[in-house]
N, C-alpha and C positions, 0 to 999 in steps of 0.2 A: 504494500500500500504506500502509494509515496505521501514523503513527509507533508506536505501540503495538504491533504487531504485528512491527515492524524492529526494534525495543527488543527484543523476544523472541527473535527469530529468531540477532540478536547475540548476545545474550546464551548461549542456546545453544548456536549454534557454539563461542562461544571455551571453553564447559563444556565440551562433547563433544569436543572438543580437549583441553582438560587432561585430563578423565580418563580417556582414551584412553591418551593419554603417561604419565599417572601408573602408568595400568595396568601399562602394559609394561614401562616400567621396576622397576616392582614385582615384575612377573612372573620378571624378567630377574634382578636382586638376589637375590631370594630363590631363585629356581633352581640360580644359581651358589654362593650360600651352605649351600646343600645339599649340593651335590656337594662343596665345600670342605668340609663335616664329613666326608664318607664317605672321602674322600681321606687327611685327616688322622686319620680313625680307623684306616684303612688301615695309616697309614704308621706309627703306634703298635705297631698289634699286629704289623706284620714287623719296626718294630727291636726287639721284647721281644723274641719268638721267636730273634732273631738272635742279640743280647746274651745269653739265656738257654743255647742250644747252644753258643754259644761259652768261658759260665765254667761248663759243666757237665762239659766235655772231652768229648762224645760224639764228639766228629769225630776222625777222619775216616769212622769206622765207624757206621750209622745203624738201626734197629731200632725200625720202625712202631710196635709195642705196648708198646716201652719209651719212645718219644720220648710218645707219647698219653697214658701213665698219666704222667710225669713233668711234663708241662706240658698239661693238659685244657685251657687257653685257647686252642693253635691247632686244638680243633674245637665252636669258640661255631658257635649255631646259626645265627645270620645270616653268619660267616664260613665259608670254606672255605681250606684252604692245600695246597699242593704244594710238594713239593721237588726240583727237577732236577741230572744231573750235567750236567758243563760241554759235553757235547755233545747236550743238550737232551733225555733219554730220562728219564722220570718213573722215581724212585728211592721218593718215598714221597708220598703224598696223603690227603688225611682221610676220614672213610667218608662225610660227605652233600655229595661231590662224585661217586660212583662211576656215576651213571648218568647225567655228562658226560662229555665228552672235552674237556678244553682242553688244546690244546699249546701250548706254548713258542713264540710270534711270535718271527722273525727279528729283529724290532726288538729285542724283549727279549732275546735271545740277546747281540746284538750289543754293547747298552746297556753289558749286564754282565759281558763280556766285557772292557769298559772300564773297569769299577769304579765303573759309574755305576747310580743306580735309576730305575725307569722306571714313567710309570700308561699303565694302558692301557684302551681298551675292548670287550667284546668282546657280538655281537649274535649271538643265534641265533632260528630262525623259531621264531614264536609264543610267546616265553619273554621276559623283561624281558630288559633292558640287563644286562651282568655290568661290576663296578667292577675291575681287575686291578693289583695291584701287583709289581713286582719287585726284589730286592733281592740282588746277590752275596753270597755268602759266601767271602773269601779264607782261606786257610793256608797259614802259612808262603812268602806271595808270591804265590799260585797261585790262580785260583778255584778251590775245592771244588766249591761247591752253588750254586744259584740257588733262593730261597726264593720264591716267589709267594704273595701273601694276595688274594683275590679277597671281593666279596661281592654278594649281590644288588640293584638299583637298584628293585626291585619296589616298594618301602613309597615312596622319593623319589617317582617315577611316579607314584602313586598319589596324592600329597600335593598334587605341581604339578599333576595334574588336575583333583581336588578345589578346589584354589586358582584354577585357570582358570574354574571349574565358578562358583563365588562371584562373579569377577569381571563373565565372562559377562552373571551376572542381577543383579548390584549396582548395577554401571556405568548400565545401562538405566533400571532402576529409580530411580536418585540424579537423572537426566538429568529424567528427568519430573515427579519433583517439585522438581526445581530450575526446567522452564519450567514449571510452575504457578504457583511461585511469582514467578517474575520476571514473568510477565503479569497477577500481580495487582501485586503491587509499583509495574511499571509503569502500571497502569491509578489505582494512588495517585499517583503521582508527574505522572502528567499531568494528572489532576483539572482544578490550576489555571492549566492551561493551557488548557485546555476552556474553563472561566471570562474568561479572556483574551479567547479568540475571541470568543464572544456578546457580551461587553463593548464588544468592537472592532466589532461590527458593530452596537450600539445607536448606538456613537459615530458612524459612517460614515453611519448615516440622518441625522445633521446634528446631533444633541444635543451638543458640545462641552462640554457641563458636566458628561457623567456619567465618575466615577472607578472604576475598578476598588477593591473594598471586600473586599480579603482582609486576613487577618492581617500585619504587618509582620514579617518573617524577613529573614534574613544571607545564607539562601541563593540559588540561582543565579534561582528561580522569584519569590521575593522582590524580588531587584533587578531583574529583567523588568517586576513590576507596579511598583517604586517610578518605574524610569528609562517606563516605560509612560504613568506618569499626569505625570512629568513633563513630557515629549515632548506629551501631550494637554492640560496647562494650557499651554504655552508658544504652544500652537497656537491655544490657547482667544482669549490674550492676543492674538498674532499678528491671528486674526484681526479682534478688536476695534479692534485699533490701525487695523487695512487699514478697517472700516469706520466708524470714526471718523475719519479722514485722509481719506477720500473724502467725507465729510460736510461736514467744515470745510473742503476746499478746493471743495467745489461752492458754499460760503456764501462763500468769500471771491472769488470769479471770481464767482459771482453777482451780488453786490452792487454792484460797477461798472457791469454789464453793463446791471442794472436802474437804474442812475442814466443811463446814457448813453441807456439808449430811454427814459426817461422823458423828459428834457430836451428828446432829438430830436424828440421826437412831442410835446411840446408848444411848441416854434418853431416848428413848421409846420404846425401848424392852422390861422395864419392870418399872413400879412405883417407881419413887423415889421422894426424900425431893424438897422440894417446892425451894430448897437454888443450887439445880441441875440443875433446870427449868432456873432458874433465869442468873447462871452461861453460861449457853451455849445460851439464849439470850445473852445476854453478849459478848457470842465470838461474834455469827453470825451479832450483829451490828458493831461487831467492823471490820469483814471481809466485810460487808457489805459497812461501810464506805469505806473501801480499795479501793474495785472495785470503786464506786464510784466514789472518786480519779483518780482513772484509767481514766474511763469513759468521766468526768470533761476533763481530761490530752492531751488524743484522738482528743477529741471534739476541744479543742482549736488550736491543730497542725492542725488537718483538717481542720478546718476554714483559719488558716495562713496561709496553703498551697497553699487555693484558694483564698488569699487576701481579705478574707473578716472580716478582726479582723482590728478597727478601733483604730490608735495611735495619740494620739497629739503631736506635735512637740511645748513646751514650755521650756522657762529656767529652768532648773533643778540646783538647788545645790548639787552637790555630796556630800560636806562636813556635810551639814544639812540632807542629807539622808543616809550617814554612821554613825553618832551618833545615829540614831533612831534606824537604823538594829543592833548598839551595844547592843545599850539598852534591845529591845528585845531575841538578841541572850545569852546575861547573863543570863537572866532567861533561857531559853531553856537551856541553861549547867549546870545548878545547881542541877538537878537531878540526872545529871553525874557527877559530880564533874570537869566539863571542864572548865576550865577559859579560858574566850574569854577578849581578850584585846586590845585597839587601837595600832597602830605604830605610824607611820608618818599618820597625816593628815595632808594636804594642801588645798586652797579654792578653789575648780575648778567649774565652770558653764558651760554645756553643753545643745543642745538643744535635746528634746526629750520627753515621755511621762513616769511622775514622778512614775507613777503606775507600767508598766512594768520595770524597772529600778528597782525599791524598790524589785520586784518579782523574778528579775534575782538576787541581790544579798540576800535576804533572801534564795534564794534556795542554794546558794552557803553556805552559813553558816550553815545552817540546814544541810547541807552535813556534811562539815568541821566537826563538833558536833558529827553528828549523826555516822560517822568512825574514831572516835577518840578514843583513849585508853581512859579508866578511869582517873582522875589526869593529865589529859595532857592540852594545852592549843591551842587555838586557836589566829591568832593574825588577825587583819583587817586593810590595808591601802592603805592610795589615797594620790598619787603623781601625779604632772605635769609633761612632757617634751614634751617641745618645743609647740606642737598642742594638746599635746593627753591626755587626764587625763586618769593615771589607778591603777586602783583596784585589790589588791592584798587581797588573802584570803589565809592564812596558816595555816596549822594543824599537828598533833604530832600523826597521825592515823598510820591506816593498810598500806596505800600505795596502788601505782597501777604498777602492772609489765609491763616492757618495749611494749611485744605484745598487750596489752589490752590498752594505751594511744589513738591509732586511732582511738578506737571504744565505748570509753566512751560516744562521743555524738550520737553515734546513739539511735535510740529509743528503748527500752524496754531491753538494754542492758546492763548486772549488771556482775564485775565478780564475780567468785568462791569466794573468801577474802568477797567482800560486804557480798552477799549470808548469807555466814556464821557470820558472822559478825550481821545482822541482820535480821529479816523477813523484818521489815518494808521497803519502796519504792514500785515504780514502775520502775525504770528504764527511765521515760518519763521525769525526773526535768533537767536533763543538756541538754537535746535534745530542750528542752525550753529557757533555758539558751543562747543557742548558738543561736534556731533567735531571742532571743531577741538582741541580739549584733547584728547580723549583720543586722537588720530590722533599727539600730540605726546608721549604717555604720561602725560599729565597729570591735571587732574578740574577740574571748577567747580561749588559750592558759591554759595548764597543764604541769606541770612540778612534776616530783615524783618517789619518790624510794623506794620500795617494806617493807615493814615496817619498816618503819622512815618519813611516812608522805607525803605531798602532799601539791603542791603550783598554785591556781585556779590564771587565769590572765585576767582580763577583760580591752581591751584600747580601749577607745571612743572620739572620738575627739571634741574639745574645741569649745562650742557656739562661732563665731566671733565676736568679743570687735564690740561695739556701736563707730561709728564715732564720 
């Protein structure tokens, strides 16, 4: 069933429900408010009459045509009244009740008997409801009379049928143009979602670059296309990343692969010195070890990716773990003539796993070193502020030009300058680099200017001090 039509259908029901309810309770209030005026009119005109006979002294002695001409309001024409003795035998009644009979109910007898007044109802066939009231009259201790004011229910009847009659055909009527309107409503309100669809299924033929192009709104259909076309650029991204990462790694396992049959197939085209053999082993371990590398490189991000590379979160000394990476990194410069040097050190302790740490900045120096001029120098250092210990690593290299800064850390991404610069890398050490920062809660940050060097930033924030 499409949603348009369930839109309606709800909608509907819960109308047809309210005004149902609303109906009857309506019907029901104002029924009852009716009868509460007739009652209380009722109950008016038998205390006048009451109050009236009583300060006029007629009692105990009663006289039809003298009580009639002295009080004409107990025979108004919608009322009728009676007067009973106390063993319930009509003493005197008004003239437009003479072609009824109403007697005296035992209730009533009873009521009044008690000193109490009573309504009552009484039905006869084919003739309205009659409304009955009764009211004792005592003297001197005693009931006298019993006053009865009665009147016809005929015009209420009438009113509440009439008022049924309305609701009947209103009710009905309000219901259908209420689903007309909610199934246009609805037919607006889903518009751009229709829009969506087709959208979604240009997208789905493979086009990742087309955007849903409606107005920008707060509302609910709004953030569908906003969070819509986001979900579809991230995808977009996604996917370019997945086929840019299978490009550079099919280039970078390529290119060994094509040094190693190169070599092979040309040692053996034709006999040579045992010191040939030995040499092109030689490459093909050392390309070998490469891919390897690679291989190793891959294997860990994929792991990361899917959280499954497990880190300890212990107190680390940066301080103790930048003199080692010093130490280290001197020898690694010595065959370039690179002088790597401390700056500022400061004592920072941070929490985290001393292993990746030591990994993210050896790879950073091993950089530094490895795009460094000949005779240039390297410096290393760790500062505090405020929360954050960071580590700076600076070098006197090639540099990295403005457009290639963004895409340093992606994977398997090397510029032109490195390239040439060296064979050696994969392109995978600063891609590592970075989640090891941020797996630590931290960032890393480059700063660099196209030959004159480059400045790696790694900021990790401070184990919190023991209470």
């Amino acid at each position: 069933m499409p949603l348009r039509v369930r839109l309606t259908l709800w909608y509907g029901s819960a109308l047809a429900l309210v005004l149902i309810v609303f109906s009857v309770v309506l019907y029901v209030i104002t029924a009852r408010n009716l009868r509460d005026d007739v009652d209380q009119s009722l109950e008016e005109t038998a205390a006048t009459a009451v109050r009236s006979l009583e300060e006029r002294g007629f009692l105990p002695l009663l006289d039809e045509e003298d009580l009639l001409s002295q009080f004409p309001e107990l025979a108004r024409i919608d009322k009728f009244f009676q007067i009973f003795s106390p063993s319930g035998t009509i003493t005197i009644r008004s003239p437009n009740i003479k072609r009824h009979e109403v007697p005296l109910s035992r209730k009533a007898l009873e009521t009044t008997f008690n000193g109490q007044t009573v309504f009552e109802t009484a039905k006869y066939p084919n003739e309205p409801q009659l409304r009955l009231i009764s009211v004792p009259i005592n003297y001197q201790g005693r009931l006298l009379y019993i006053v009865q004011v009665g009147t016809s229910m005929e015009s209420i009847e009438d009113t509440l049928r009439r008022f049924l009659i309305l609701l009947i055909v209103a009710v009905p009527i309000a219901l259908a143009v209420s689903l007309a309107a909610g199934w246009f409503l609805a037919g607006r309100a889903l518009r751009p979602v229709d829009a969506i669809t087709l959208a979604a299924q240009r997208i789905a033929a493979g086009d990742l670059s087309q955007r849903l192009t409606m107005q920008t709104a707060s509302d609910e259909i709004g953030r569908l296309a906003g969070t819509f076309n986001n979900m579809i650029g991230r995808l977009d991204a996604s996917f370019r990343q997945i086929r840019q990462f299978t490009s550079d790694a099919s280039h970078e396992l390529r290119t060994p692969l094509t040094v190693m049959k190169g070599e092979t197939e040309l040692v053996l085209r034709r006999p040579r010195p045992l010191e040939d053999y030995h040499s092109v082993l030689e490459s093909n371990l050392e390309e070998i070890d490469r891919m390897t590398r690679i291989v190793d490189e891959l294997l860990f991000l994929s792991r990361a990716d899917m959280g499954e590379v497990k880190m300890e979160l212990l107190p680390v000394s940066l301080k103790t773990l930048v003199e080692d990476i010093h130490r280290q990194a001197t020898l690694l410069g010595q065959d370039r003539m690179i002088e790597v040097v401390l700056g500022t050190v400061m004592p920072a302790l941070v929490q985290g796993d001393e292993l990746r740490l030591r990994e993210l900045l050896l790879n950073l120096v091993e950089n530094a070193v490895k795009y460094s001029n000949p005779k240039g120098k390297v410096t290393i250092s760790l500062v505090t502020d405020g929360q954050q210990a960071i580590i700076s690593v600076t070098d006197q290299g090639i540099g990295i030009a403005p457009d290639d800064r963004p895409k340093i850390f992606d994977r398997f991404f090397r510029t032109d300058e490195a390239r040439a610069h060296t064979k050696k890398g994969t392109g995978l050490g600063l891609a590592i680099c970075s989640w090891i920062a941020e797996v630590h809660k931290g960032r890393i940050n480059v700063q660099s200017e196209l030959g004159r060097g480059s400045t790696f930033t790694v900021t990790l924030p401070l184990a919190p001090r023991p209470a």
